[in-house]
C-alpha positions in Angstrom: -54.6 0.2 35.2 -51.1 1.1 34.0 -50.8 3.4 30.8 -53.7 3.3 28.7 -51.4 2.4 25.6 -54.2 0.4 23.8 -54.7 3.5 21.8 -59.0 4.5 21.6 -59.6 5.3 18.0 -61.4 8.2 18.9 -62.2 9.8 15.2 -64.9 12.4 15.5 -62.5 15.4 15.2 -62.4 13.8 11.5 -65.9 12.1 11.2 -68.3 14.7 12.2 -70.4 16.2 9.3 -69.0 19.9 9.3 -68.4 23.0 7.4 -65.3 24.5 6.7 -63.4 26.3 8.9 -65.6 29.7 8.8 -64.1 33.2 7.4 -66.6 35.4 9.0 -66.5 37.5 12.2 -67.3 35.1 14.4 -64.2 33.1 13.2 -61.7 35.6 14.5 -59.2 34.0 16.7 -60.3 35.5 19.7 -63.7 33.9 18.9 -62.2 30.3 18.3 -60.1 30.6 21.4 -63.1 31.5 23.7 -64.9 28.9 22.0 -62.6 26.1 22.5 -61.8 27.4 26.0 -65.8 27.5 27.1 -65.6 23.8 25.8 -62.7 22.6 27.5 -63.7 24.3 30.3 -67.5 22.5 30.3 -65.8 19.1 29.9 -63.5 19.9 32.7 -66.9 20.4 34.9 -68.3 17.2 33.2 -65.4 15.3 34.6 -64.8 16.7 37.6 -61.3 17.3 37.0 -59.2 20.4 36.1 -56.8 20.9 33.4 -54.9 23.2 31.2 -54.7 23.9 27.4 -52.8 25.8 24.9 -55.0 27.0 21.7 -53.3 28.3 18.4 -55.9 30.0 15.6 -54.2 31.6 12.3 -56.2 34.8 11.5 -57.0 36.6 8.5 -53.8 38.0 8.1 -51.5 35.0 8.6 -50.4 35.7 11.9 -50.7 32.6 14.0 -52.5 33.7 17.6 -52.2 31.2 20.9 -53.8 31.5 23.7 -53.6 30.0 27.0 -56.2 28.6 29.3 -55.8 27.4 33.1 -58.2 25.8 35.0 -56.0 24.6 37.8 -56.5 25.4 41.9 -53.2 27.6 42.2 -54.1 29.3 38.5 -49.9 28.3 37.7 -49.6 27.4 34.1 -46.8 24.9 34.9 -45.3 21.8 32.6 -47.9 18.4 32.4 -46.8 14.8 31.3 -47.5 14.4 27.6 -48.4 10.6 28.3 -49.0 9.2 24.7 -48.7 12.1 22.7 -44.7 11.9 23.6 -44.9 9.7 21.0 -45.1 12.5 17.8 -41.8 13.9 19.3 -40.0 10.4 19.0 -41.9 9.8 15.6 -41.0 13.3 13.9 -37.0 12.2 15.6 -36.5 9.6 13.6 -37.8 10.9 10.3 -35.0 13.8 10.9 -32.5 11.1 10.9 -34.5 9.6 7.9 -34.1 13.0 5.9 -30.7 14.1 7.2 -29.1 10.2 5.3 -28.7 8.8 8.7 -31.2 6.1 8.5 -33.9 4.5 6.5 -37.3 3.3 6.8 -36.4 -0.3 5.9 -33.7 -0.4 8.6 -34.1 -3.4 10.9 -33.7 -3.1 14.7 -30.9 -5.5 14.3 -28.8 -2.9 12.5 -28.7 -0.9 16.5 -29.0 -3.5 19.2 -28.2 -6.9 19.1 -30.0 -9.1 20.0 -33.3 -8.1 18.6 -36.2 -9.2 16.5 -35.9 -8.7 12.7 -38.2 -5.6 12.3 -37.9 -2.6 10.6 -38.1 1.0 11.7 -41.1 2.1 9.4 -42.8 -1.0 11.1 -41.6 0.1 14.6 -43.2 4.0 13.5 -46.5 2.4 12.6 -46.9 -0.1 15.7 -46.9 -2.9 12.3 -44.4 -4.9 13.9 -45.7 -7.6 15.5 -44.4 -7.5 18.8 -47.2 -8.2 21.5 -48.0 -8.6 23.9 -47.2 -5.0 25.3 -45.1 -6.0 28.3 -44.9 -2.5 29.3 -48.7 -2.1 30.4 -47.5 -4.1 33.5 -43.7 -3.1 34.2 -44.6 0.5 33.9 -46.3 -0.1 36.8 -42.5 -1.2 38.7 -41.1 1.6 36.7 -43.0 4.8 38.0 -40.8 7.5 39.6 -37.6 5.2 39.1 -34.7 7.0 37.8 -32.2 4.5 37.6 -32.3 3.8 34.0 -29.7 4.3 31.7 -29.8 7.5 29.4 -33.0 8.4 31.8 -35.2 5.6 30.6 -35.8 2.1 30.6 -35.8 1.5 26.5 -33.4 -1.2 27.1 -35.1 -2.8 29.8 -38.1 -3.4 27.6 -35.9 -4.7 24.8 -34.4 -7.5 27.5 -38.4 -8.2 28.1 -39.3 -8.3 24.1 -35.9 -11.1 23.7 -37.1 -12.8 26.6 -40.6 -13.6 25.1 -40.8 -17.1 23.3 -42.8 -16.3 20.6 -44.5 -12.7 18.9 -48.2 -12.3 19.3 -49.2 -10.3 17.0 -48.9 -10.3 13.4 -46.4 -8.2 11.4 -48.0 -5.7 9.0 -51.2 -5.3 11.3 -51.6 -2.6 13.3 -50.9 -3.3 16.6 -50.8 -0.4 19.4 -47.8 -0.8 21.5 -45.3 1.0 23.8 -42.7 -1.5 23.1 -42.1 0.0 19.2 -41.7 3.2 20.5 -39.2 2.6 23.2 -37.0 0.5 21.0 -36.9 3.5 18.6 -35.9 5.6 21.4 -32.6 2.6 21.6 -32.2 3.4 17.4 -32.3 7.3 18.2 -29.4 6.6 20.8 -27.2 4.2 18.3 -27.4 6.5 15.5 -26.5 9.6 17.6 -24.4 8.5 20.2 -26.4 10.5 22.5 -28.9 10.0 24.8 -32.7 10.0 23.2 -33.9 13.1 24.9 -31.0 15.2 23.9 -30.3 13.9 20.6 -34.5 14.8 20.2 -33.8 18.1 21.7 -31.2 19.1 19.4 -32.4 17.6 16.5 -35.6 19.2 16.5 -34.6 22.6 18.6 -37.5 21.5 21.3 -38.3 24.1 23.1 -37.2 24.7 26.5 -40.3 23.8 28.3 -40.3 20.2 26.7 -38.9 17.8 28.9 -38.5 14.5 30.5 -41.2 14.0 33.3 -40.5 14.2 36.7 -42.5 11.0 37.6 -42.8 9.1 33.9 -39.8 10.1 33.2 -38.3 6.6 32.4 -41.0 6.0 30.0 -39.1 9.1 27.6 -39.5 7.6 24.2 -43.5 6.2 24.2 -44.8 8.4 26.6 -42.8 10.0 29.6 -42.1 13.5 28.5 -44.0 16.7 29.4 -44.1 20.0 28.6 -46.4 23.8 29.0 -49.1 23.8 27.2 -47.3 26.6 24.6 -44.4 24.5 24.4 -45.7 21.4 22.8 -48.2 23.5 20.7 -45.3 25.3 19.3 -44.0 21.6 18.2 -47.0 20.5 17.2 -47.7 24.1 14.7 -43.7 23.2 13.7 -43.9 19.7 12.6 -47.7 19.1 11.8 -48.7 22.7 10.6 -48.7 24.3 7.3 -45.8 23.5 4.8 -44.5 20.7 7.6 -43.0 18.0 6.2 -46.1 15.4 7.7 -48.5 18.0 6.7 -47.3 18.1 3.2 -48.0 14.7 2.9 -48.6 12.5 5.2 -48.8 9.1 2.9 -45.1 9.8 1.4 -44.0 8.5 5.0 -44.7 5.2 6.9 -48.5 5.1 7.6 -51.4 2.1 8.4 -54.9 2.4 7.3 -56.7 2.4 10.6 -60.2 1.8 8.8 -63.0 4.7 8.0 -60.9 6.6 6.1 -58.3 7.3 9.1 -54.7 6.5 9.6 -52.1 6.0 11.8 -48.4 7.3 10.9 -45.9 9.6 12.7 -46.9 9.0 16.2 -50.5 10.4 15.2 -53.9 9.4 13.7 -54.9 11.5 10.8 -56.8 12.0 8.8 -57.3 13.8 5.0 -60.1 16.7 5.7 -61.7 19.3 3.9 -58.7 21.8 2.7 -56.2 19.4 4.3 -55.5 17.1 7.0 -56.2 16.5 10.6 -54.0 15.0 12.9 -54.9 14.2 16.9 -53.7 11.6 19.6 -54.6 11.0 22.9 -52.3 9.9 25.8 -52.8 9.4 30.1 -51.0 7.4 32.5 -53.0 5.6 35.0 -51.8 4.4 38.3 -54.8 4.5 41.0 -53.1 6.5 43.9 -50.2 7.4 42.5 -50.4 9.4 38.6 -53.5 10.0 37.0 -53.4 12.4 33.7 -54.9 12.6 30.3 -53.4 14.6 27.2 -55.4 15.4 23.7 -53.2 17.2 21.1 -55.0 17.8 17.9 -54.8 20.0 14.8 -57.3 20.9 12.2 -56.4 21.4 8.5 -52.9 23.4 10.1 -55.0 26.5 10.7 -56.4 25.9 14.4 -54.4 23.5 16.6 -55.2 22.0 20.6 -53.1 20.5 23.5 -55.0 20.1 26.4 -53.2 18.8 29.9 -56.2 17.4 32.7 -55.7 15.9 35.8 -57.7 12.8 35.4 -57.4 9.5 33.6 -60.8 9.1 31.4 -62.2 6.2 29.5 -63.2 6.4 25.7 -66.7 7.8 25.9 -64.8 10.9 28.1 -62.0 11.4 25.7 -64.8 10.7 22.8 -66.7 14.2 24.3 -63.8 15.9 24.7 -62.9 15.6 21.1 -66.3 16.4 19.7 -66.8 19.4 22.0 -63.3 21.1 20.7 -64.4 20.4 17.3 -68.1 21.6 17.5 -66.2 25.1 18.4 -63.9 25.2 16.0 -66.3 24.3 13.0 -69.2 24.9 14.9 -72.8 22.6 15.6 -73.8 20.6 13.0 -77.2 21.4 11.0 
């Protein structure tokens, strides 16, 4: 299997029947990071794999505290590929050029390649635009480790594939998971700019250092080939999902799908309104048997305690289902 881009609704960070976030003692950031490392780190056994994760808790105070936890042979916190969750990065892009005037929501793909199919941006952002079936789950498979492709990735390549096909499987303003929306944003990005979509990202939305194209998914930049260390994506993540973000501020004045059960899909992340705010998680992993096997979970609760864990394995939906209810048992604790 190639990239697992059929996205798993996984929604137990948001379902499960819990408290709010505890003000006590036991609540202290030190106490939710060794928490939510013990978790990882029993998952990690469960799985067999090894990993990495970066944890951020805001205390009493308002200080925001991160802490880092390695579970790796060498014990090197080093970057991992994002997989899926690249995705928020091109997502939170293209609302920049949104707010900066640049472009709009109702933009069609026309306006920035030719030829294309008529869809819009917002629809491209909420994987509502119809095109299926996801020619990349194959070609990525061609792709991997390639770095022949123009600006560094192979966006255009998958728009020549999209032309090619005679007719559109799926149906416009249903939600459709697919890499092909977010690697033709990744051409927009570029038209708008004049740059490539990795630097125009990067100076858009100050990335910081440690976020970067992969080594070996590299070419798959806009829907799920960068990576970064662990505290480098968090920091993004704290940036453009935390308190008084933009998304976090209110997640339904931008392009968004009702998933079902209350959850929804909109800037390159499921969320979800929760307790004293919202909740906003995504999974990603690359799978190629023999050659790249990785998983990502990135996930913030109500902006005040926020995940990205990096593991060395690429895990079906019941695994990524218990790894997503262990970190939230620790942040909110068991359920009665």
């Amino acid at each position: 299997m190639q990239m697992q881009a059929l996205f798993r609704l996984v929604l137990c960070a948001a379902l499960l029947a819990l408290p709010t976030l505890a003000s006590s003692d036991d609540a202290t950031p030190a106490s939710v990071h060794r928490k939510l490392e013990s978790a990882f780190a029993d998952w990690l056994t469960a799985q067999g794999t090894s990993g990495i994760m970066a944890s951020g808790v805001f205390g009493a105070d308002g200080t925001w505290n991160v802490d880092l936890y390695n579970d790796t042979a060498d014990g090197v916190i080093r970057s991992g590929d994002l997989a899926s969750v690249s995705k928020s990065i091109t997502a939170i892009c293209v609302m920049h050029l949104v707010d900066e005037g640049r472009l709009e929501w109702s933009d069609s793909l026309r306006d920035f390649v030719s030829p294309a199919p008529d869809v819009t941006v917002a629809e491209l952002v909420t994987h509502t635009s119809g095109l299926a079936p996801d020619v990349t789950q194959l070609a990525m498979l061609g792709w991997l480790g390639q770095t022949t492709a123009r600006n560094g990735h192979f966006s255009a390549q998958v728009l020549d594939l999209v032309n090619a096909r005679p007719t559109q499987t799926g149906t416009r303003g249903a939600y459709e998971y697919n890499n092909e929306n977010y690697a033709l944003l990744g051409l927009v990005i570029e038209d708008v700019t004049g740059m490539s979509y990795f630097d125009a990202c990067r100076d858009l939305l100050d990335l910081p250092a440690s976020i970067h194209p992969g080594d070996r998914a590299g070419v798959f930049q806009p829907w799920g080939g960068l990576a970064s260390d662990p505290n480098g994506y968090l920091t993004f993540l704290q940036t453009h999902f935390g308190p008084g973000s933009r998304v976090a501020n209110d997640p339904f004045a931008l392009p968004h799908v009702a998933l079902g059960g209350g959850a929804y899909y909109g800037m390159g992340m499921v969320f979800r309104p929760f307790q004293d705010g919202h909740n906003f998680w995504h999974f990603g992993a690359l799978c190629f048997p023999g050659r790249l096997n990785i998983g990502s979970f990135a996930v913030i609760w109500e902006g005040k305690v926020s995940v990205i864990a990096l593991y060395d394995a690429c895990l079906d939906g019941d695994a990524m289902g218990s790894l997503d209810m262990a970190l939230s048992a620790a942040v909110y604790g068991k359920r009665p």
